[in-house]
C-alpha positions in Angstrom: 36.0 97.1 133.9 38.0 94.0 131.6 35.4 94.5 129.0 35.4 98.3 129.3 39.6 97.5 128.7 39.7 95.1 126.5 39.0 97.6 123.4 43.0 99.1 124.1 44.4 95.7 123.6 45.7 93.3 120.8 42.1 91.6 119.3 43.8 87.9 119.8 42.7 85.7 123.4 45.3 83.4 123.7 43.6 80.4 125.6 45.3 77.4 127.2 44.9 74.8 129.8 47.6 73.1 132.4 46.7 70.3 134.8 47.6 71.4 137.8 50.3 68.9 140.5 49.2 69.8 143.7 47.2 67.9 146.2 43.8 69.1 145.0 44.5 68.1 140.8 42.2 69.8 138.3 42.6 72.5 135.4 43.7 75.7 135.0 42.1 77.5 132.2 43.9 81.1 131.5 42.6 83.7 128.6 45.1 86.0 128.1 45.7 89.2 125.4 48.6 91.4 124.4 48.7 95.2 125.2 49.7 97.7 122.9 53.2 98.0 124.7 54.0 93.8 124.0 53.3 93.4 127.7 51.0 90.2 128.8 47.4 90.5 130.3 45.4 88.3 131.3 41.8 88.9 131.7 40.2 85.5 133.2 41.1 82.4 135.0 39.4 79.4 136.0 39.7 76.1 138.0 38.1 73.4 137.8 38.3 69.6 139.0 38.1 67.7 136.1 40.6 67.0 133.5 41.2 69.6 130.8 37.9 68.3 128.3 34.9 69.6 127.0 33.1 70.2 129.8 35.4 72.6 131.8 36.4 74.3 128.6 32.9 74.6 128.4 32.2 76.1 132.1 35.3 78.5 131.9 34.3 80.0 127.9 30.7 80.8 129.2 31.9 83.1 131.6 34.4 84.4 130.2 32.0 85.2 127.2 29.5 86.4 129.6 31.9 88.6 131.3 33.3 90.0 128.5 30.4 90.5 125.8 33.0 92.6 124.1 34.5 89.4 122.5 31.7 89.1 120.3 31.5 92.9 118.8 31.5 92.6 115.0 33.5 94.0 112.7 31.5 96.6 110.3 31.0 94.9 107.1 33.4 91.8 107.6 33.0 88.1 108.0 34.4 88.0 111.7 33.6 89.2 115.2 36.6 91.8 115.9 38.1 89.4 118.4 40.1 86.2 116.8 40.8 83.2 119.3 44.2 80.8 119.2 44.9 77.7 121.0 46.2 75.0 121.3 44.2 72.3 118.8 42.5 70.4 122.2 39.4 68.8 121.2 37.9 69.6 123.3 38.6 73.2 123.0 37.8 73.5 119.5 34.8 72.3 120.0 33.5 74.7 122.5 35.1 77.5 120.3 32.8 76.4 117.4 29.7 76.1 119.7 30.2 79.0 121.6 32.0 81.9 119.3 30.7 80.9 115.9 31.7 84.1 114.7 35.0 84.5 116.1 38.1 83.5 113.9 39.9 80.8 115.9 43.8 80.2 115.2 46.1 77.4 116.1 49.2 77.3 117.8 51.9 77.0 115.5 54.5 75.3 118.1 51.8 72.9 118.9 51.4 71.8 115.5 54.9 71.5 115.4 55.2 69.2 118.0 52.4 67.2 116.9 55.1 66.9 113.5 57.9 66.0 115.6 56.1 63.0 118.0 54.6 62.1 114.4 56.7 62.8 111.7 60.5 63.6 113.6 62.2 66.4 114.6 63.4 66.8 111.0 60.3 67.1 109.7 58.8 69.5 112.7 61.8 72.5 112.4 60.2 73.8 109.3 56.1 74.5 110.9 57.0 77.3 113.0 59.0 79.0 109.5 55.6 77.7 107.2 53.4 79.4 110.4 55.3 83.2 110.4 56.4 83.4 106.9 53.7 85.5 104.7 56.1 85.7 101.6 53.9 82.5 99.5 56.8 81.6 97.3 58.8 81.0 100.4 55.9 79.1 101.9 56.3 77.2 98.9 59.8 76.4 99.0 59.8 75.6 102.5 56.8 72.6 101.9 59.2 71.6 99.1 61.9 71.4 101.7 60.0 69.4 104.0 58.2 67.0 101.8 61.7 66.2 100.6 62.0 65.2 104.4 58.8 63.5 105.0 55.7 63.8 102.8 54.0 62.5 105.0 54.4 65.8 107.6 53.5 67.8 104.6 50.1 65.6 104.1 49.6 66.4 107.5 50.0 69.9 107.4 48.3 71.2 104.2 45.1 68.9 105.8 45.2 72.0 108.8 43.1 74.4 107.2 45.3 77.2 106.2 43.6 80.1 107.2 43.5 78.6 110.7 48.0 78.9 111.3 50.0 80.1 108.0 51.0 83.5 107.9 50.0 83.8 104.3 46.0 83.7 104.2 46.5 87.4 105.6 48.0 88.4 102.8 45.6 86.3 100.7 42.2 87.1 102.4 42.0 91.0 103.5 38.7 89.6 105.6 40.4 87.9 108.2 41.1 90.0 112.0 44.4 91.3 112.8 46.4 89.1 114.7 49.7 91.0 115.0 52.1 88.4 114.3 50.8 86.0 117.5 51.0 82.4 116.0 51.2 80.8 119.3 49.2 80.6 122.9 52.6 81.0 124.2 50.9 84.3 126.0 48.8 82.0 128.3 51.5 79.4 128.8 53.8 82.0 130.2 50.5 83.4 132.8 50.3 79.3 133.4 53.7 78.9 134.3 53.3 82.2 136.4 50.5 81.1 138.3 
């Protein structure tokens, strides 16, 4: 039935992990997508009792690929399976990503790379990502880097090494080939079905 359903929603899984407090410890792995209406869905969930790493990202992306095959329908005559995938930059998430959903165009969280700015780089520095991530006017793009190197050069180093394609609001307008994401820049969909559960 989810992968019967899945072709009415937003094409963009949000995926993100949370260790969980209680007695028993462990991961919580949630995949979550957008309906039509802006309302939050989330189609899988998993638990496992190790760490969030490589090998429960692993375990839970196999079955949720397996139970939803749907993920992996190509586009006609495009680079990218119809379904894009954003998280959170985990290693050993992105790793799995690449292994398992070659095809898929996977997205990072802009507010993640923001905060990897701010523990870096200051909170100065880390205000303009989430502006750089949404805007897709490129002049403005442009004159917001120019506003931040002017605050550390070394954030803006940081950011232009994150492939482009992968957060900024601009390679849309640049490359007609990448899926529809419908403005998500952020796995703040799974957080929320996190913070739920």
């Amino acid at each position: 039935i989810m992968n019967h359903n899945l072709r009415y929603f937003r094409p963009v899984v949000s995926l993100d992990g949370a260790h969980l407090r209680s007695k028993y410890k462990g991961a919580l792995y949630i995949a979550s997508v957008k309906t039509p209406l802006d309302e939050i869905y989330p189609i899988a969930f998993g638990i496992t009792k190790q760490n969030e790493d490589y090998r429960g990202w692993k375990f839970f992306l196999e079955n949720l690929k397996r139970g939803c095959p749907s993920l992996k329908d190509i586009r006609v005559r495009l680079s990218y399976n119809n379904f894009s995938l954003i998280s959170d930059r985990d290693k050993g998430l992105k790793q799995t990503l690449k292994d398992l959903f070659p095809k898929n165009h996977v997205k990072n969280c802009a507010i993640h790379i923001a905060r990897n700015v701010q523990v870096k780089y200051g909170q100065k520095a880390s205000k303009w990502v989430n502006e750089i991530g949404k805007t897709h006017s490129t002049p403005y793009e442009e004159e917001l880097f120019t506003k931040l190197e002017r605050v550390s050069g070394q954030a803006s180093a940081y950011l232009h090494d994150i492939e482009a394609k992968e957060w900024r609001s601009t390679e849309w307008v640049r490359d007609p080939n990448l899926p529809p994401r419908f403005g998500i820049t952020s796995t703040n969909i799974s957080e929320s079905v996190n913070s739920m559960f």
